[in-house]
N, C-alpha and C positions, 0 to 999 in steps of 0.2 A: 288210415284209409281201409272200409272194406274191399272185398276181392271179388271177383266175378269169374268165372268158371268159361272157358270156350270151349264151345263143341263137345262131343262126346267123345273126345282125348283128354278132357279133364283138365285141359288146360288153365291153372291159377294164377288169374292177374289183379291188380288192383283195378279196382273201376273206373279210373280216369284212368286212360295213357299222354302219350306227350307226343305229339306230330314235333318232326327234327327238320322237316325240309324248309322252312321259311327261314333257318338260323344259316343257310348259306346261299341262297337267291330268291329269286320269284317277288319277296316282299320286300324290297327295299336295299339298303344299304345292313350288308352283316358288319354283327361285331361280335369277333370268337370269344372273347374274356366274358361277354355279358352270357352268352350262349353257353359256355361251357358255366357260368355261374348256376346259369336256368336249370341245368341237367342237375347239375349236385344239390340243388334246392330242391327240386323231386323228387329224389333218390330220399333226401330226407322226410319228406312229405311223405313216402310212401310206394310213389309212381313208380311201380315195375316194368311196363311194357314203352319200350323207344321204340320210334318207328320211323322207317329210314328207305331210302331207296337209291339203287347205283346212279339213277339220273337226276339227282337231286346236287347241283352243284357240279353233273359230271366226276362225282366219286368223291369229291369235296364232303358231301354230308359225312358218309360210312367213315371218313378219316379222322372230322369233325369229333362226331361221336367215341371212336376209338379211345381219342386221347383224352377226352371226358372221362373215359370208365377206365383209365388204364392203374392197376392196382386197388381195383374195386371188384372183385372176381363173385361172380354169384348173386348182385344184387340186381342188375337190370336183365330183362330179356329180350332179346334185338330181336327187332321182325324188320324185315329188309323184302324188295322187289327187284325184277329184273323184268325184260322183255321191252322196255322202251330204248332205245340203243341209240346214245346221242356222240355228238364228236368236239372235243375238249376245242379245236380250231375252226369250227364251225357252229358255233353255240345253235344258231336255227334247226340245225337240220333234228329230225325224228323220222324213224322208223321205227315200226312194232313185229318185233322175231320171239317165235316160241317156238323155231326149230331145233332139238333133243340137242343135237351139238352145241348152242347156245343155250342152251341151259345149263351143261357143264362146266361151260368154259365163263359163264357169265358167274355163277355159283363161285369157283375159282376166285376170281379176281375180288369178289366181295368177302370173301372170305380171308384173303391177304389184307384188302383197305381196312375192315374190322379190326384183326389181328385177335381172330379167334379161331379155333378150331371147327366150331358147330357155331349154325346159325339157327336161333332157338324158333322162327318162325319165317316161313320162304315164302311171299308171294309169285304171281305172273301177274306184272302189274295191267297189261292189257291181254285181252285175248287178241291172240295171229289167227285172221280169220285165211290164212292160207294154208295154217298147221292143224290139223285133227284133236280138238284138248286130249283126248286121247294120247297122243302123241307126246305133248310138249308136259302134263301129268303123269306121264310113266317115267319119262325121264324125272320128273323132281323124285319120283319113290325110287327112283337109283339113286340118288343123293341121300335119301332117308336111309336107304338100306347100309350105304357106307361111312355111315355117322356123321353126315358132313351137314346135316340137315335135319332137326326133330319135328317138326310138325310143318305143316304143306297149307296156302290160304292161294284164293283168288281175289283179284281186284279188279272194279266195276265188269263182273260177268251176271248174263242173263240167270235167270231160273231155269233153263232149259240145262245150259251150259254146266251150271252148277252140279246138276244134277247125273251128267253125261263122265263132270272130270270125277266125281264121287266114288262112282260105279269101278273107277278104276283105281282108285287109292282114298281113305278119309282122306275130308279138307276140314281142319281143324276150325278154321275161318273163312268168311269171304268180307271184304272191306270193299266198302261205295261211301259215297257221300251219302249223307243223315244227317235232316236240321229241318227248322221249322220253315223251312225255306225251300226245301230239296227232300221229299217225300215221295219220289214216285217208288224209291225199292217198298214200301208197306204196300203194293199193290201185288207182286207176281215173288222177290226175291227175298224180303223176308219170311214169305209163310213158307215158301222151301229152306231154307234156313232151319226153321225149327220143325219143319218135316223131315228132317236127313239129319237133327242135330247139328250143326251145322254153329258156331258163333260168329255174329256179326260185331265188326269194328266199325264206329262211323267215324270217317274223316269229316273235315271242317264244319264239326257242329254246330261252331259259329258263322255259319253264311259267309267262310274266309273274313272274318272279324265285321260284316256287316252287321249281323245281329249284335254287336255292341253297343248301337247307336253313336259310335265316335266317329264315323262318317259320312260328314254332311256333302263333300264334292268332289273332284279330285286334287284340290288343290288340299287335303287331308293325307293324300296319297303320295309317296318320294319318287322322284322319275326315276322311270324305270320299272315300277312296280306293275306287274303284272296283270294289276285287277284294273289298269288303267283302258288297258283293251277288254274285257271281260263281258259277255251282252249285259249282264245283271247293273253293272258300276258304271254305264255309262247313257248321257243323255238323260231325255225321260225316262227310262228304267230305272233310271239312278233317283230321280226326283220322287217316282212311284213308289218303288220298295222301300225309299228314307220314312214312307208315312210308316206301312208295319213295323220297321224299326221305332218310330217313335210311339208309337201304340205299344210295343213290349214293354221300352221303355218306360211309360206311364206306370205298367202293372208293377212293376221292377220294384218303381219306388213307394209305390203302395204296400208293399208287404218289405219293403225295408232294403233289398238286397240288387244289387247293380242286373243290366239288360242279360248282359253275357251272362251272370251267374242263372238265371232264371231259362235262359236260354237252355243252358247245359242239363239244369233240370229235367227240363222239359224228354230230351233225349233220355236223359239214364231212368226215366220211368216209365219210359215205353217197352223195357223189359228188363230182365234182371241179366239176360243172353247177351245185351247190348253194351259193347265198351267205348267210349266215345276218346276220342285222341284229340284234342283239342291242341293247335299248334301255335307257338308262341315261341320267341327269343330272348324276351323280357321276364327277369326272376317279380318283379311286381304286376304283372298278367298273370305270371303261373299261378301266383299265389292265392290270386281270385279268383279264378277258374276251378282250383280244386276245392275250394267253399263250399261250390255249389253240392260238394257229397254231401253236404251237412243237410241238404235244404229238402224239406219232405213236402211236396205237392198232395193235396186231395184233391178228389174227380173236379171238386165245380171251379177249382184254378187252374185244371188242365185245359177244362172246356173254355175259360175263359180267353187261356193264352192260344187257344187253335181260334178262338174268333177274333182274337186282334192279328194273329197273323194265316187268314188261309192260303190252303196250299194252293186255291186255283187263283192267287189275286196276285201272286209274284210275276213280275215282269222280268220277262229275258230266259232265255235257256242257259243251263247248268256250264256249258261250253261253247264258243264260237261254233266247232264243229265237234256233232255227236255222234259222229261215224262209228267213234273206237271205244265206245263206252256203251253198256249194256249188251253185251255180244252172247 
């Protein structure tokens, strides 16, 4: 696999990474032995960058992942988030803190569940629109300064915001959703990105596996799965969006290679800055997912796959509610 460079820290990754949060909730029913198969099949593959966060499974993930890499020292590099703060006995509850003391103390505790010293990349997975990024950004460069922390990233934060936590410490990264489905950062937060230098992560590049075309309803989907409330996955939005799924589809199989593989294309050509983390629990998705680095797009199969899927013909917003996203 080639490598893709974040930010102007120079930071070296492979160009696909691997989203880890679906291997212990949200999508289904986990299974740790396939999950931890899927890690060690990437690591083989290439895949350097995991990507994790403390409310994913309620600390479940970060432990997940631990026992994965344990006596593999040097090969993956964990980027982990904090700032959404949920309760092991109250699985509903959320709140979003990025007050400095919880940034410490939250750092801490990821740092024991990993079972590492340094965490190779620290998100704030939401902005505290009650905390000054100022504020809750200074504190990560205490972390950075005490080696507990090497590079510093934001998740789904504004171009304003981006630009405000900068000023106070590099952000090596900022990570939002990116897919041919969920465009709106190419409007305001990728051109600050590559104004500040800046590397962009995209999470579920695959429209959380819609762009597959493997889902036609919810009876595709395990109860309990997450996308089963989601505005996109349900009702007519669901019947709407299946046509550009099957319109990709279509192109998919014209040039030989499955929806997702084309899909992921589609991202990693929109810039060389761009690392796409596509998330899976299954070693036979990983497998296909990372293909797609093989697959080289020219302009008139770009344009073609933005007119089978444009960005103003998807139905549903990105979140039931999109209060805490783009701040």
């Amino acid at each position: 696999m080639q490598t893709r460079t974040l930010g102007n820290a120079r930071l070296q990754v492979g160009e696909l990474g691997l989203g880890c949060m679906g291997m212990s909730e949200f999508y289904g029913t986990a299974n740790e032995a396939e999950s931890i198969a899927t890690i060690h099949r990437a690591l083989e593959l290439g895949v350097t960058l995991f990507d994790t966060a403390d409310m994913y499974g309620t600390g479940d993930n970060e432990e997940l992942l631990a026992r994965a890499l344990r006596g593999r020292p040097g090969q993956a590099l964990i980027a982990t988030k904090f700032g959404i703060q949920r309760r092991k006995d109250e699985p509903s509850f959320r709140s979003i803190c990025g007050r400095p003391e919880y940034v410490r103390s939250a750092c801490e505790a990821s740092l024991a569940r990993l079972g590492t010293a340094t965490i190779d990349l620290y998100y704030l997975h939401r902005v505290d629109p009650a905390v000054p990024i100022e504020d809750t950004v200074g504190a990560m460069a205490d972390l950075v300064a005490a080696g507990k922390v090497r590079y510093l990233g934001l998740s789904e934060a504004s171009a304003a915001t981006l630009e405000r936590a900068h000023r106070v410490h590099p952000i090596t990264a900022l990570q939002s959703e990116y897919s041919l489905w969920s465009r709106d950062v190419e409007t305001d937060v990728l051109p600050a990105c590559r104004r500040l230098g800046v590397g962009f992560v995209a999470y579920s590049p695959l429209g959380r596996g819609f762009l597959t075309a493997r889902i036609a309803g919810a009876a595709d989907l395990e109860p309990g799965d997450f996308r089963l409330n989601h505005p996109r996955f349900r009702d007519a939005n669901l019947a709407h969006n299946r046509r550009l799924a099957d319109a990709l589809a279509t192109l998919a199989g014209r040039r030989g290679v499955t929806a997702a593989q084309l899909a992921l294309a589609w991202v990693l050509a929109k810039g060389s800055d761009i690392v796409p983390i596509p998330g899976t629990k299954r070693v036979r998705y990983l497998e296909e997912n990372l293909a797609a680095a093989d697959l080289s797009l020219t302009q008139a199969e770009l344009a073609q796959i933005d007119a089978a899927v444009p960005a103003d013909e998807v139905a549903g917003t990105r979140y039931a509610d999109m209060s805490s996203v783009n701040r």
